[in-house]
C-alpha positions in Angstrom: -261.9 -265.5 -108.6 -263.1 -268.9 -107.2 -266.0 -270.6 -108.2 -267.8 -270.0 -105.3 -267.1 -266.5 -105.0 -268.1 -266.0 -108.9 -271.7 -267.9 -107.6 -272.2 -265.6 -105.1 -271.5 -262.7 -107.1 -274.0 -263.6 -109.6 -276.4 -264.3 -107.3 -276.4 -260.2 -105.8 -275.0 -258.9 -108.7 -277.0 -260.6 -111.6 -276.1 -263.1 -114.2 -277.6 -263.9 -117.5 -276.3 -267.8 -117.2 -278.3 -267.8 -113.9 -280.9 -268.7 -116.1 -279.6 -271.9 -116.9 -280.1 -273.3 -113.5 -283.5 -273.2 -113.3 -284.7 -276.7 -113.7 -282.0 -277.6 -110.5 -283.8 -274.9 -108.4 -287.2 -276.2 -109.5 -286.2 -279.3 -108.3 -284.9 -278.2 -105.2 -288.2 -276.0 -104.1 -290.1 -279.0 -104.9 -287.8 -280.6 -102.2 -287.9 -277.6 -99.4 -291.8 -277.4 -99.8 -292.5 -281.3 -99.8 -290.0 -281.2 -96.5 -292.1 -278.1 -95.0 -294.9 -279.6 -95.7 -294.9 -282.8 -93.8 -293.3 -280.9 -91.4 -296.5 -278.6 -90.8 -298.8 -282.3 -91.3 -297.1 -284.4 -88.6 -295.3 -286.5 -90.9 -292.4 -285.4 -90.3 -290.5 -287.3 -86.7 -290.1 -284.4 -84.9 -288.6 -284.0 -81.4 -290.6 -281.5 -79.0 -288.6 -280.5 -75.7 -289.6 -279.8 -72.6 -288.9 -276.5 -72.5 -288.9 -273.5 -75.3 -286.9 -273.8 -78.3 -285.9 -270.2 -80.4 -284.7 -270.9 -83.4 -282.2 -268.1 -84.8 -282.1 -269.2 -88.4 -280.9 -267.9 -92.1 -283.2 -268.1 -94.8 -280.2 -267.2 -97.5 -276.7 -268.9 -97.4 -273.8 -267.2 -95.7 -273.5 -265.0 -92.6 -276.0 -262.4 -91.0 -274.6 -261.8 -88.3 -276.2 -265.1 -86.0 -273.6 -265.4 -83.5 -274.1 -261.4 -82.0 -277.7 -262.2 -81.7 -277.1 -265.6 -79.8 -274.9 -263.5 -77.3 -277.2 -260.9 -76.9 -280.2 -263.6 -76.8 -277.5 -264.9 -74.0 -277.0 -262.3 -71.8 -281.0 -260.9 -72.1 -282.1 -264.1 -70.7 -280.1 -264.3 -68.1 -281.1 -260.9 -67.0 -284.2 -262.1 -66.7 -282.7 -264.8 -64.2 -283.3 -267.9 -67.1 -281.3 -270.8 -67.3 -280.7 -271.0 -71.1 -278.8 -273.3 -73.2 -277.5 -273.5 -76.9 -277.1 -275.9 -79.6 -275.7 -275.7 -82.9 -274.7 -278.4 -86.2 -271.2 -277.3 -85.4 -270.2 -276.7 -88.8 -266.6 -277.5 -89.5 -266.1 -279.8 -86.3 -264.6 -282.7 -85.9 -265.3 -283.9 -81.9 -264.8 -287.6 -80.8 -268.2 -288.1 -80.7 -272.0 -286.9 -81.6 -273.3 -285.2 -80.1 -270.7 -283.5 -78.7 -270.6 -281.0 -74.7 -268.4 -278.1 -75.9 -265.8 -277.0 -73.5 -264.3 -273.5 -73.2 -261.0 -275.3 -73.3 -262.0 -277.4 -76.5 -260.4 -276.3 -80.2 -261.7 -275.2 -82.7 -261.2 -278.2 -85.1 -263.3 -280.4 -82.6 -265.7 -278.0 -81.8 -266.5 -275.3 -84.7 -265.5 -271.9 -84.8 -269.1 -270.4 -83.7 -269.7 -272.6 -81.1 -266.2 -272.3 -79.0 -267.2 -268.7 -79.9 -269.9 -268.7 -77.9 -269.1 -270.5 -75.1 -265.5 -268.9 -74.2 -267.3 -265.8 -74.3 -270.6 -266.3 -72.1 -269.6 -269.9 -70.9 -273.2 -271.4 -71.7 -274.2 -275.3 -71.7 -273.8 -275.8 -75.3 -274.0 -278.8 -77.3 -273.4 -279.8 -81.3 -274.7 -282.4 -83.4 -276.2 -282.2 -86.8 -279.3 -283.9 -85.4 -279.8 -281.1 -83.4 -282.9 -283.1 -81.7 -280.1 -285.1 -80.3 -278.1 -281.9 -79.5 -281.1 -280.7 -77.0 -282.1 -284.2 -75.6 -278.0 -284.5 -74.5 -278.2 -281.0 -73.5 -280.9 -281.3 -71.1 -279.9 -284.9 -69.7 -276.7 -282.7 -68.6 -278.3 -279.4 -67.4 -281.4 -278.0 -66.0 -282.6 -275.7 -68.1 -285.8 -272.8 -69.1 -285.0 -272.5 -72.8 -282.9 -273.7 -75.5 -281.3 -271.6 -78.2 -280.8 -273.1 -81.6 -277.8 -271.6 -83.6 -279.3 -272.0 -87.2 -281.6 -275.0 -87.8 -284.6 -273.2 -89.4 -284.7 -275.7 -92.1 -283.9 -279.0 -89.8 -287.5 -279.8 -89.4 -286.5 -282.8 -86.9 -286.7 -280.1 -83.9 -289.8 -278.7 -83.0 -289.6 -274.8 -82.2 -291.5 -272.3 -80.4 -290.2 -268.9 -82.0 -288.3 -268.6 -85.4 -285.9 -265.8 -85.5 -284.7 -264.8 -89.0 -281.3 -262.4 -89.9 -280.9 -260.9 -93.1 -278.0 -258.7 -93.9 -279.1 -255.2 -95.3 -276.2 -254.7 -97.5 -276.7 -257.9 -99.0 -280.8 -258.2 -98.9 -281.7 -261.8 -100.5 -279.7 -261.4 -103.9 -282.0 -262.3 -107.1 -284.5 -264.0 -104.9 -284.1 -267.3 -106.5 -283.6 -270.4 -104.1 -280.3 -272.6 -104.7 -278.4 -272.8 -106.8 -280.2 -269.9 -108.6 -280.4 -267.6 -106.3 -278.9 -267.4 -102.3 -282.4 -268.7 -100.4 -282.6 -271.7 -98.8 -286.1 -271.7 -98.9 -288.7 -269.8 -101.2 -289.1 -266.5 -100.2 -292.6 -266.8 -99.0 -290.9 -268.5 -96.1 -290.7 -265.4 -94.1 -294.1 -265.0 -93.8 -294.5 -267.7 -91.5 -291.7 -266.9 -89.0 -292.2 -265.1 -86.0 -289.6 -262.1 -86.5 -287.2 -261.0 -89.1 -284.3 -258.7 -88.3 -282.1 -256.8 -90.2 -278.8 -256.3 -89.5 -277.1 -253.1 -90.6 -280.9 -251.2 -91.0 -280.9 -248.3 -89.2 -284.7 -248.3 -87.8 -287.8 -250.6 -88.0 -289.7 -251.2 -90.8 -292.7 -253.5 -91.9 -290.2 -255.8 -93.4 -288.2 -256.5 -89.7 -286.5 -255.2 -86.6 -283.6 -253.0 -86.7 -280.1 -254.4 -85.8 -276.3 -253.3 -85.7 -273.0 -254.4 -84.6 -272.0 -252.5 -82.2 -267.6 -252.6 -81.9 -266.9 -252.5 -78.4 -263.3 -252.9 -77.8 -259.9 -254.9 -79.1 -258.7 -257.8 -77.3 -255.0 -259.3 -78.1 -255.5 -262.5 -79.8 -252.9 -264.8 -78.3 -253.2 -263.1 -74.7 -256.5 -261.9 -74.4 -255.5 -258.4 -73.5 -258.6 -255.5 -73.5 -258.0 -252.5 -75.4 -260.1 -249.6 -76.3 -261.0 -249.0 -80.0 -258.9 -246.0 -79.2 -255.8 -247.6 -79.0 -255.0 -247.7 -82.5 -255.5 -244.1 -84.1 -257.5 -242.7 -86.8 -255.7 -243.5 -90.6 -253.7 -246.4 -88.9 -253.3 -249.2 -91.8 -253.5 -252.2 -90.7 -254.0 -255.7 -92.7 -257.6 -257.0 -92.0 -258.5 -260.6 -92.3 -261.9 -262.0 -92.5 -263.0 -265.9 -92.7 -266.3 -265.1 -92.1 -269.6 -265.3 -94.8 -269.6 -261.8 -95.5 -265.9 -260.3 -95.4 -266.7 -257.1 -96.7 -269.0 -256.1 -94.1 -266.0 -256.5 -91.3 -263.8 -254.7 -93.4 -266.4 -251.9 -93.9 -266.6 -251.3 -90.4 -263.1 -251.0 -89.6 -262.9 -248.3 -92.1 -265.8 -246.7 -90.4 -263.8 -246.6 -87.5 -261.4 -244.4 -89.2 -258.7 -246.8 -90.2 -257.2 -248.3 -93.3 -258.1 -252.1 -93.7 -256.1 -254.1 -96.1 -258.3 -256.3 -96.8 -257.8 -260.2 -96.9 -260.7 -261.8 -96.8 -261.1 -266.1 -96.7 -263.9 -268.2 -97.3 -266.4 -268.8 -94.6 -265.2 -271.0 -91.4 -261.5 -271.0 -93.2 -258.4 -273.2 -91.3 -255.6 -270.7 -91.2 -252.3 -270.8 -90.2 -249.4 -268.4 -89.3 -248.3 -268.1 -92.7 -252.2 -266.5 -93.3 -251.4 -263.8 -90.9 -247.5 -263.1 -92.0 -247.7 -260.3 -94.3 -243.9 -259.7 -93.9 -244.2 -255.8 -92.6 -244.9 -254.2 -89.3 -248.4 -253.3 -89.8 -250.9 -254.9 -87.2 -252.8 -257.9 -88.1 -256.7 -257.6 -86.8 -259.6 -260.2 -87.5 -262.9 -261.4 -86.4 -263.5 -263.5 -82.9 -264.8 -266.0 -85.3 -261.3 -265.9 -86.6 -259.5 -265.4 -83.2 -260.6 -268.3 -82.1 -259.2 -271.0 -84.0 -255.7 -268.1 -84.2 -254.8 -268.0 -80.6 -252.0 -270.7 -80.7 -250.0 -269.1 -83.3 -250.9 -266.1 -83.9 -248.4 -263.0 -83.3 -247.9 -260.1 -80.8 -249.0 -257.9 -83.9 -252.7 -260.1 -83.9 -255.8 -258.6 -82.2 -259.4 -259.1 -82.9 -262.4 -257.0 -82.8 -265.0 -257.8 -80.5 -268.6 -256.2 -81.5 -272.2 -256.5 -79.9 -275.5 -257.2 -81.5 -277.8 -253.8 -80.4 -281.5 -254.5 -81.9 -283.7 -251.9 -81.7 -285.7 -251.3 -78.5 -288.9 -252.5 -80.4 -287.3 -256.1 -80.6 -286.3 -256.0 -76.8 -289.6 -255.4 -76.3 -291.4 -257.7 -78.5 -288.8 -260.3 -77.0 -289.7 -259.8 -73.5 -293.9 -260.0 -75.0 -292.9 -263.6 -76.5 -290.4 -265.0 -73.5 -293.1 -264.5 -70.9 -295.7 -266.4 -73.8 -293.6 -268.9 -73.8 -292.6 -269.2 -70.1 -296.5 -269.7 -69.3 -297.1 -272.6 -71.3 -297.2 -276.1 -69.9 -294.6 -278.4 -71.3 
């Protein structure tokens, strides 16, 4: 077991050497707060837009399940006949320049795996830079738009916000509580008292503590040719080798057992490079993955290679809630 993977473990799972890092994570609250805090003083630069920023942030390390949310944040807004854009850090990329206009015909090694994601699938104005105050002044000197959807960036205090959207995986919760590198937070934990909505993905109804959220699996899709298939296709007990670069594998594979099939599971670390020898497990079995994983597959991946493509579904109450804040937000003067 890797490093990073023993970390992590501790971190849910409990540790007594966890102890030992306390004086780092001392030091590193003292950091976050002093950093929040000038933040919420003015000292902070901060870049305000002209239009509505909604922040869909993280306040633990790995995946929530962000990217569903973004496309569902996607598609509700443009029901509502909105012009909406998206910028991310674009972790992982490597574009000529920075900030950089992704293209649906862009790579995932110049672009990131999330963001090329996101814009094959909806085809949004979307821009990356870790400056993500630069990301939204380029986006909106190339597009005329009502809001602006940031892709993480809860702690990246250089962008001011409007509406602070926080995920937290159920299975998972937030570990032992501690921030880094005791614990999975990012910032303390009091930090979710000032946002404006938390939601839970994988709880199966509201609570005080947030909205309700699932992924929803709507249908298979051939990697290299983009073919649609029902989840029907393959039948119930079908094996099949299951790989997952993604910051929480075990929820992916989970839910292809649910489906009623056998995952083999192969999970990577979190925004992994693979190549075809990842996917060759020298039998006939079908390979299937994420379309986080897809993405960055589709060149060499094989006829045996399909992904599953899900749907964030949070509760009513949140749609609703949503549609309170967008029209709030919509009203004021910029």
């Amino acid at each position: 077991m890797k490093f990073g993977e023993r970390l992590l473990q501790a971190w849910y799972q409990g540790h007594p050497a966890l102890k030992l890092l306390w004086p780092l994570e001392a030091a590193y609250r003292r950091v976050v707060n002093r950093k929040r805090a000038d933040f919420l003083q003015g000292r902070t630069p901060t870049y305000r837009a002209p239009v509505p920023v909604i922040i869909v942030g993280n306040i633990t390390v790995g995946g929530t399940g962000k990217t569903p949310l973004i496309l569902w944040l996607i598609e509700y807004c443009r029901a509502q006949d909105l012009r909406v854009g998206v910028v991310s850090r674009g972790y992982g990329a490597r574009p000529e320049t920075l900030p950089w206009s992704v293209g649906a015909s862009d790579s995932a090694e110049h672009a990131g795996d999330e963001p090329l994601l996101i814009v094959q699938r909806t085809g949004v104005p979307m821009v990356i830079a870790p400056q993500r105050a630069q990301a939204v002044q380029q986006l909106l000197s190339e597009h005329e738009l009502d809001l602006v959807l940031s892709d993480d960036g809860l702690q990246h205090y250089g962008l001011a916000r409007d509406l602070e959207l926080v995920l937290i995986d159920e299975a998972r919760g937030l570990g032992n509580q501690r921030c880094l590198p005791m614990g999975p937070l990012r910032e303390p934990l009091q930090r979710l008292s000032t946002v404006d909505a938390v939601l839970i993905n994988g709880a199966q109804q509201d609570t005080q503590a947030g909205f309700a959220m699932h992924l929803q699996p709507t249908q298979l899709v051939h990697v290299r040719t983009g073919r649609l298939e029902p989840l029907s296709y393959f039948p119930a007990g079908q094996r099949m080798h299951a790989v997952a670069g993604i910051g929480n594998p075990q929820r992916f594979f989970n839910t292809l057992n649910s489906l009623g099939w056998q995952a083999l599971a192969h999970p990577f670390a979190d925004h992994a490079e693979f190549n075809a020898q990842d996917l060759d497990f020298a039998d006939d079995l079908p390979v299937l993955m994420t379309e986080k994983d897809a993405v960055k597959c589709r060149t060499f991946a094989g006829d045996h290679c399909w992904y599953l493509q899900v749907a964030a579904q949070p509760s009513p109450a949140f749609a609703q809630w949503f549609a309170q804040q967008l029209k709030r937000l919509l009203t004021v003067v910029y």
